[in-house]
C-alpha positions, 0 to 999 in steps of 0.5 A: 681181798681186803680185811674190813677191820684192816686201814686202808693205805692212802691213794696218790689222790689225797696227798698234795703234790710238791712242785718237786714230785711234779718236775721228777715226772715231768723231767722223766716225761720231757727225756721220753719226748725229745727221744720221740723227737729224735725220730722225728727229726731222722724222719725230716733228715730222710725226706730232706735226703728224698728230694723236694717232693718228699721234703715239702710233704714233711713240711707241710704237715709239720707246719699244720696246728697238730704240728706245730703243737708238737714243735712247740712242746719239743722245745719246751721239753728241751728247754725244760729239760736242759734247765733240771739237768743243771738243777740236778747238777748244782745238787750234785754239788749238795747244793739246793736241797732245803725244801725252800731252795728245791721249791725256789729253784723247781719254779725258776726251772719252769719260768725258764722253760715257758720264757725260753720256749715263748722267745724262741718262738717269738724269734724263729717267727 
């Protein structure tokens, strides 16, 4: 029960995200992804283990539009998470924590993970 005379704490909603508070979520979300992808990559294992049958049904849905949505996001979950991993090194270091260098290094991070992924698959194609 709320007290009318009592202010009300601000909601996430009115605040401005900084690019570092987006890139903290998202690393956590990128951790939670690849592990997903894990399991999807002991599943390939086992079919490829199965026999070509089993194999080529894996294949065929993986190489669908749904499929290759989640390939491409597990890449860039990987790469986006390899390059904050390296950034929460170099802070180890204390290193990168003024706000222009954490806001620099935060943009370089996701410039990374969209070139890496855009070669990769430009390559694996």
């Amino acid at each position: 029960m709320s007290d009318p005379g009592r202010p009300l704490s601000p909601h996430l909603s009115i605040y401005r995200w900084p690019i570092t508070m987006v890139l903290s979520i998202l690393h956590r979300m990128t951790g939670v992804a690849m592990s997903i992808g894990l399991v999807v990559l002991a599943a390939w294992l086992m079919q490829a283990a199965a026999g070509p049958e089993a194999y080529l049904r894996f294949t065929t849905a993986m190489s669908g539009v749904i499929g290759k949505l989640f390939l491409v996001g597990w890449s860039f979950a990987f790469f986006f998470h390899a390059a904050n991993g390296i950034r929460h090194l170099a802070w180890d270091t204390g290193h990168g924590f003024e706000k222009r260098d954490a806001d620099r290094s935060s943009w370089i991070v996701v410039g990374f993970a969209a070139i890496a992924t855009s070669i990769f698959w430009w390559l694996a194609t």
